[in-house]
Backbone atoms as SQL, in Angstrom:
CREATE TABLE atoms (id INTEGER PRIMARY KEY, chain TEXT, resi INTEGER, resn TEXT, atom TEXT, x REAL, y REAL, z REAL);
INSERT INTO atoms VALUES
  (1, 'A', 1, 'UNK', 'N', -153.117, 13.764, 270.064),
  (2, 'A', 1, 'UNK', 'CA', -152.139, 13.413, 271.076),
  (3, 'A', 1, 'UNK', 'C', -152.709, 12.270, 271.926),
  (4, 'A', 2, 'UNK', 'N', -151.763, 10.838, 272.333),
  (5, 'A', 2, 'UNK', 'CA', -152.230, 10.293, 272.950),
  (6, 'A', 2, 'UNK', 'C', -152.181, 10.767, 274.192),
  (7, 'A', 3, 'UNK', 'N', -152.941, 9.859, 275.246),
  (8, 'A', 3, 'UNK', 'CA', -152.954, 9.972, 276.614),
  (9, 'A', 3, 'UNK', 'C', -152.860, 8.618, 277.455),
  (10, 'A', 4, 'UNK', 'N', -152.297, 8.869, 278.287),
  (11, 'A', 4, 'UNK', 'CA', -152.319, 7.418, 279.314),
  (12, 'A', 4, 'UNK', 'C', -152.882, 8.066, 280.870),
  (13, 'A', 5, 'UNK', 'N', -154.040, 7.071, 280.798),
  (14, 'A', 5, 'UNK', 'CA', -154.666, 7.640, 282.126),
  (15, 'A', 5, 'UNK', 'C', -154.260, 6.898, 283.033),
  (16, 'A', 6, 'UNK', 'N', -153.525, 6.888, 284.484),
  (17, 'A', 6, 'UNK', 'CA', -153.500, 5.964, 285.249),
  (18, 'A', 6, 'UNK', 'C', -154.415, 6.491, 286.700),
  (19, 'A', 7, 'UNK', 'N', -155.295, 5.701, 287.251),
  (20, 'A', 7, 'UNK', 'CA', -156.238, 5.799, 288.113),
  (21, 'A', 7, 'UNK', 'C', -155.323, 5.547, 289.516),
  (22, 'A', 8, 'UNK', 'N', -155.166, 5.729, 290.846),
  (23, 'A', 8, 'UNK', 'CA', -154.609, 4.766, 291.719),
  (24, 'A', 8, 'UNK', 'C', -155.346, 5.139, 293.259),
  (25, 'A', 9, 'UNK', 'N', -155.385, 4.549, 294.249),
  (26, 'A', 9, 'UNK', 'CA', -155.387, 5.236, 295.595),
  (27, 'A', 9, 'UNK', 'C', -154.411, 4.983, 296.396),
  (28, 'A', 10, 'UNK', 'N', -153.769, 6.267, 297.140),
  (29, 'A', 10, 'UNK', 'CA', -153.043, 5.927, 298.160),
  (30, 'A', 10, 'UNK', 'C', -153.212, 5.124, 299.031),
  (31, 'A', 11, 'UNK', 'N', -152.174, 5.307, 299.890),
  (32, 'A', 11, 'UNK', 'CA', -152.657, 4.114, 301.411),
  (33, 'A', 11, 'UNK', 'C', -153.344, 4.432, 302.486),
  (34, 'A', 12, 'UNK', 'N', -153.873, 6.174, 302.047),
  (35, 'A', 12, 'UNK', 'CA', -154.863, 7.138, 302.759),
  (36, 'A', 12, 'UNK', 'C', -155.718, 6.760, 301.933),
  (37, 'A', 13, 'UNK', 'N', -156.129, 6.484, 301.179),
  (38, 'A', 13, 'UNK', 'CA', -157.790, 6.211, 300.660),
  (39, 'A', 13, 'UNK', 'C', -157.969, 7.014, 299.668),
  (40, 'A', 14, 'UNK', 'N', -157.235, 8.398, 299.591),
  (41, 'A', 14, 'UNK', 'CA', -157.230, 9.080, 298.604),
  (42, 'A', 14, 'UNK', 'C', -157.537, 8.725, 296.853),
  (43, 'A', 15, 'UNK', 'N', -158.090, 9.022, 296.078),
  (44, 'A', 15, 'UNK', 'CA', -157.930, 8.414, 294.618),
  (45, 'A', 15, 'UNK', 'C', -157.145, 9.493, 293.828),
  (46, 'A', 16, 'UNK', 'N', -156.148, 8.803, 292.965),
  (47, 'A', 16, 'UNK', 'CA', -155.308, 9.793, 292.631),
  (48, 'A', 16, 'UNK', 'C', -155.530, 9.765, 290.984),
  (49, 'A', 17, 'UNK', 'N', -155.004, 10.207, 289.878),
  (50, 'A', 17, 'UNK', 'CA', -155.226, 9.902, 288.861),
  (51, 'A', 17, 'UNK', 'C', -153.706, 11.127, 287.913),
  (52, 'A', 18, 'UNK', 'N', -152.969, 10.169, 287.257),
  (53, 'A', 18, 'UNK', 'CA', -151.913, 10.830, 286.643),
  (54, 'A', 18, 'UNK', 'C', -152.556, 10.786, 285.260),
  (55, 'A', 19, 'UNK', 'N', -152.066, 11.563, 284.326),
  (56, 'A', 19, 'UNK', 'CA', -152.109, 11.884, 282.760),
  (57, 'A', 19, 'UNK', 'C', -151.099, 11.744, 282.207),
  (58, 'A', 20, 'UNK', 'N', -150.521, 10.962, 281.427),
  (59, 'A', 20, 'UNK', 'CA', -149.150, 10.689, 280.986),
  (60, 'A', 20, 'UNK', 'C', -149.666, 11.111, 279.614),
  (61, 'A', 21, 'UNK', 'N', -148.867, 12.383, 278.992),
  (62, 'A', 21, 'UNK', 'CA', -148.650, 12.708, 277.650),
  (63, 'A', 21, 'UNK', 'C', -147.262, 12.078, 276.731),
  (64, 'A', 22, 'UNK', 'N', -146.139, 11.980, 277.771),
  (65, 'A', 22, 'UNK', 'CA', -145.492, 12.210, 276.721),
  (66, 'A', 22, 'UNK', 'C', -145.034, 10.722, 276.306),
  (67, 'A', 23, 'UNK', 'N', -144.318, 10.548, 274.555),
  (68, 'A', 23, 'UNK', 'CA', -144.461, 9.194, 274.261),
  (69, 'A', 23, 'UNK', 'C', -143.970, 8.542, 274.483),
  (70, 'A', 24, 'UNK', 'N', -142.654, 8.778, 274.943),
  (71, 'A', 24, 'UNK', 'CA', -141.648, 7.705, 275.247),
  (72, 'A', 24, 'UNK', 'C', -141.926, 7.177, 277.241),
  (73, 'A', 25, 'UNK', 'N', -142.830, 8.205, 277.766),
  (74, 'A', 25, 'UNK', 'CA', -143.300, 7.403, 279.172),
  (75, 'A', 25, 'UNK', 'C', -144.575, 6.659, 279.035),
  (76, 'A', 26, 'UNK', 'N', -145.207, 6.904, 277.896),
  (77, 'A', 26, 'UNK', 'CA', -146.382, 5.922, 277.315),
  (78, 'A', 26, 'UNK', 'C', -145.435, 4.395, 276.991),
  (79, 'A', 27, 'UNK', 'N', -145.057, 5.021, 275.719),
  (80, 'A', 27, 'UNK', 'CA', -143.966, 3.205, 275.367),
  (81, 'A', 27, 'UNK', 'C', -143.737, 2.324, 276.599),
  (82, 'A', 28, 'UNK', 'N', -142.930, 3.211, 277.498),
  (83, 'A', 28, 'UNK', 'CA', -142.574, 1.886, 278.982),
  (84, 'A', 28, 'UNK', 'C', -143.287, 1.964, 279.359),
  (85, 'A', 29, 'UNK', 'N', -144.298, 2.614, 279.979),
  (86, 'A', 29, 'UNK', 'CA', -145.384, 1.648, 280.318),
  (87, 'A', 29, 'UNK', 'C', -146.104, 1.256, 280.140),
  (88, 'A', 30, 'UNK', 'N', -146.409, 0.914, 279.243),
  (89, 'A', 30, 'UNK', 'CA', -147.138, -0.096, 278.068),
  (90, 'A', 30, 'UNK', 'C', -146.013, -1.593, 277.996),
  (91, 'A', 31, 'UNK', 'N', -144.471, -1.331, 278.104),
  (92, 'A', 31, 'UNK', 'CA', -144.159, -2.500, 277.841),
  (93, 'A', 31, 'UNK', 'C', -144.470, -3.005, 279.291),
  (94, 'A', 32, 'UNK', 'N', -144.637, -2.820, 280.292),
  (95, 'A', 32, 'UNK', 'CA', -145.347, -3.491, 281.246),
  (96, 'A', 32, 'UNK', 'C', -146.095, -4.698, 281.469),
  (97, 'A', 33, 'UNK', 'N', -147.157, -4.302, 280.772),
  (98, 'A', 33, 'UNK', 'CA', -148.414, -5.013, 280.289),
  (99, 'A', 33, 'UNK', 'C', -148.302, -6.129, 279.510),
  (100, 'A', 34, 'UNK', 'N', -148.401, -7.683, 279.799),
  (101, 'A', 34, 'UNK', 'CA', -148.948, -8.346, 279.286),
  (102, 'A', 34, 'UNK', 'C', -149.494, -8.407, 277.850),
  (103, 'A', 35, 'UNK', 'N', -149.524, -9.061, 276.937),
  (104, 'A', 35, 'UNK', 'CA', -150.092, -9.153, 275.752),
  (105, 'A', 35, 'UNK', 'C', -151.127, -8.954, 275.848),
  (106, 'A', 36, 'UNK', 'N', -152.023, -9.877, 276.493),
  (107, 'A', 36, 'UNK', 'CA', -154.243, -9.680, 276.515),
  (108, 'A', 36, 'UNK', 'C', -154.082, -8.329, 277.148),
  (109, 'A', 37, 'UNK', 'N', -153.461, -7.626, 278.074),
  (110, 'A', 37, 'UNK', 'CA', -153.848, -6.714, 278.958),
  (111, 'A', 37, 'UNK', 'C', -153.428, -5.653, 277.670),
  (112, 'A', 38, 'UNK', 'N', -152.195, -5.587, 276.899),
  (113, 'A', 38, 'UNK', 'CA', -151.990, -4.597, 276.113),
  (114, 'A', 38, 'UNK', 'C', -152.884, -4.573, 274.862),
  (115, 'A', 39, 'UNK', 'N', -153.281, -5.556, 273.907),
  (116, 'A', 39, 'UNK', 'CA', -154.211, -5.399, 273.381),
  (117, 'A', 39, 'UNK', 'C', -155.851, -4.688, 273.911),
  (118, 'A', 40, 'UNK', 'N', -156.024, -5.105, 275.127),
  (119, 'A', 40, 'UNK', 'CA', -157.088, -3.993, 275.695),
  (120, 'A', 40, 'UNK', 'C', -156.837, -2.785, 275.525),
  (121, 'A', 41, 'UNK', 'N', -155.970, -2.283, 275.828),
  (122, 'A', 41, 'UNK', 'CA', -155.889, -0.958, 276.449),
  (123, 'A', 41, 'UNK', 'C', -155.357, -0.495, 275.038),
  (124, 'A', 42, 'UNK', 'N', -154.547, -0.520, 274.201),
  (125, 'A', 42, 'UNK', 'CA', -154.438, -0.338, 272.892),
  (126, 'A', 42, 'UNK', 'C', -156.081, -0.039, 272.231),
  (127, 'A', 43, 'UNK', 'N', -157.002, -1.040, 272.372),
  (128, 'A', 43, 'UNK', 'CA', -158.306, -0.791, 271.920),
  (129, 'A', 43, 'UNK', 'C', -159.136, 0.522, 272.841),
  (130, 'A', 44, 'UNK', 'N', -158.698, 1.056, 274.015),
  (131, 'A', 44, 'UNK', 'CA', -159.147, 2.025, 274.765),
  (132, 'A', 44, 'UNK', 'C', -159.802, 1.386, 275.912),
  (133, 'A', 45, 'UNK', 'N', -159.877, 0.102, 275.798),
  (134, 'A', 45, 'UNK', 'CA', -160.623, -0.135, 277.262),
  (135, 'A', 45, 'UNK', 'C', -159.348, -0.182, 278.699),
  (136, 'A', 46, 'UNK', 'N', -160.454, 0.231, 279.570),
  (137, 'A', 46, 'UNK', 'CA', -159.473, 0.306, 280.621),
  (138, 'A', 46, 'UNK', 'C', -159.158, -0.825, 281.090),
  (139, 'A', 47, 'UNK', 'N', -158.230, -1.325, 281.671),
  (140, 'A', 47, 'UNK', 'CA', -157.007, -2.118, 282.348),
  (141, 'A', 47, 'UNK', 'C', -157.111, -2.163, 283.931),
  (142, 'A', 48, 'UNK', 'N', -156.663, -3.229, 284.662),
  (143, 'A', 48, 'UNK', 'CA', -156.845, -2.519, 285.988),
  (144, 'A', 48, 'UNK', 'C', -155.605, -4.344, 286.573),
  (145, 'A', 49, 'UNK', 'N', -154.706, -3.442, 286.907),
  (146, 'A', 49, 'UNK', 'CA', -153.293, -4.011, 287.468),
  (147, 'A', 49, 'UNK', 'C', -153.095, -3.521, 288.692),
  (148, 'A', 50, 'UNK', 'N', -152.720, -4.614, 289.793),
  (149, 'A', 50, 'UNK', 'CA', -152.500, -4.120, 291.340),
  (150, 'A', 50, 'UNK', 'C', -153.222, -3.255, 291.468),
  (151, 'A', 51, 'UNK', 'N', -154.595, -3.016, 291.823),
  (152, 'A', 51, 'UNK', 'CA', -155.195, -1.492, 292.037),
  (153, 'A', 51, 'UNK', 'C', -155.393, -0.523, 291.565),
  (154, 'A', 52, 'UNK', 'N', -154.043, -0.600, 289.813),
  (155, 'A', 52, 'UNK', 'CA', -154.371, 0.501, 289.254),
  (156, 'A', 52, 'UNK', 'C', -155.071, 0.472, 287.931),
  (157, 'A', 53, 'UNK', 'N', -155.979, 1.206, 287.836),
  (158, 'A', 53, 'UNK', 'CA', -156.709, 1.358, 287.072),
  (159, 'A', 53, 'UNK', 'C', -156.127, 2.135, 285.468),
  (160, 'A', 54, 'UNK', 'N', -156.107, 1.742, 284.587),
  (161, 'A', 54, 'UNK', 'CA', -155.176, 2.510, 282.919),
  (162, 'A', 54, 'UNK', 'C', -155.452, 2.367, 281.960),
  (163, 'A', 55, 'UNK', 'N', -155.977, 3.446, 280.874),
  (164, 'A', 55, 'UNK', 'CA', -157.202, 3.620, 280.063),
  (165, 'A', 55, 'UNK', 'C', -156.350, 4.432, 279.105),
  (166, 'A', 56, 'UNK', 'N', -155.986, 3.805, 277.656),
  (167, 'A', 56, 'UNK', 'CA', -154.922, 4.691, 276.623),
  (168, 'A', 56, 'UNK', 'C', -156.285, 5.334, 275.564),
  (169, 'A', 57, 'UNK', 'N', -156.071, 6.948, 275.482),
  (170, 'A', 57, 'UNK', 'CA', -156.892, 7.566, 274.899),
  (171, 'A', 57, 'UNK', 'C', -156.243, 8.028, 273.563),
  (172, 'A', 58, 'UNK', 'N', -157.089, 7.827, 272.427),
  (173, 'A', 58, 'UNK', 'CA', -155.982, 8.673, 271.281),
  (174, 'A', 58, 'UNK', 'C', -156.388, 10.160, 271.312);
């Protein structure tokens, strides 16, 4: 099962971190991303857009 990790912090400082399983909320946000940025993260390295940090695990 894949995974989509997204890293973030609130505007309290807090660090938050979501797990996106399922595939069709993986697909959009992935179409998000840029070509260089989606080929990264396709390869597993993490990504890091506006603050947030996003790391696709198989």
């Amino acid at each position: 099962m894949t995974v989509l990790i997204r890293k973030y912090k609130l505007p309290s400082g807090q660090s938050k971190e979501d797990r996106i399983t399922e595939q069709d909320r993986i697909e959009r946000y992935l179409g998000m991303f840029d070509r260089n940025d989606l080929k990264q993260i396709q390869a597993g390295q993490k990504v890091t857009i506006d603050k947030d940090e996003w790391q696709l695990l198989p």
